[in-house]
C-alpha positions in Angstrom: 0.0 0.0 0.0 2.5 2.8 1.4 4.4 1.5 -2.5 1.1 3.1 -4.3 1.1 6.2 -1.8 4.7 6.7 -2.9 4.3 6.7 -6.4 1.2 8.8 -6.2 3.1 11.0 -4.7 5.8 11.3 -6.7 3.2 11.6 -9.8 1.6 14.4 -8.0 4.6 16.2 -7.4 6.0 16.0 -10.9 2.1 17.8 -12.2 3.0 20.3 -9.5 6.0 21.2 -10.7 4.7 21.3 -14.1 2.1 23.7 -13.3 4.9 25.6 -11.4 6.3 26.0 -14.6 3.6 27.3 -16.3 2.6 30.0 -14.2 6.1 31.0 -14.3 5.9 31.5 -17.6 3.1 33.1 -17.8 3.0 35.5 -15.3 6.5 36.9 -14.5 8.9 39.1 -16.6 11.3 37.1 -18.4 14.8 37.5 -16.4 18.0 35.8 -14.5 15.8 35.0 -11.6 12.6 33.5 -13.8 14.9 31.6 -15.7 16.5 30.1 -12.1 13.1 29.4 -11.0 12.2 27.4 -13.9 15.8 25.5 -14.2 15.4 24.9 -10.6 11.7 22.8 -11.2 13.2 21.4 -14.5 15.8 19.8 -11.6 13.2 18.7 -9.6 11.4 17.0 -12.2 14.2 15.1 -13.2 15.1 13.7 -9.6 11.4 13.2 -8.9 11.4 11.2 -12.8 14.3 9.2 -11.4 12.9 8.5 -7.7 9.8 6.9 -9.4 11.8 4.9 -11.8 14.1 3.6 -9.2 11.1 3.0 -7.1 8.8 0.7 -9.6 12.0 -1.7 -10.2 
């Protein structure tokens, strides 16, 4: 059970930083610190990818 919690989780949290993304985008002024904001959920993302990968072997 807690195994399908996990990956839930991990599911959810990847859409949230997805959205994250988004509204970035969309609603501040391109610059240094809206491009470091969006790198920064690209990175989490990819570790959140790799957690759930890692975790369904």
């Amino acid at each position: 059970m807690a195994f399908v919690e996990d990956e839930l989780r991990l599911i959810h949290a990847i859409a949230l930083n997805k959205r994250a993304i988004k509204y970035i985008k969309a609603n501040l002024p391109k610059s240094y610190k809206r491009d470091r904001r969006i790198k920064a959920h690209k990175e989490l993302i990819k570790r959140y990818k790799i957690a759930l990968q890692k975790l369904s072997l």
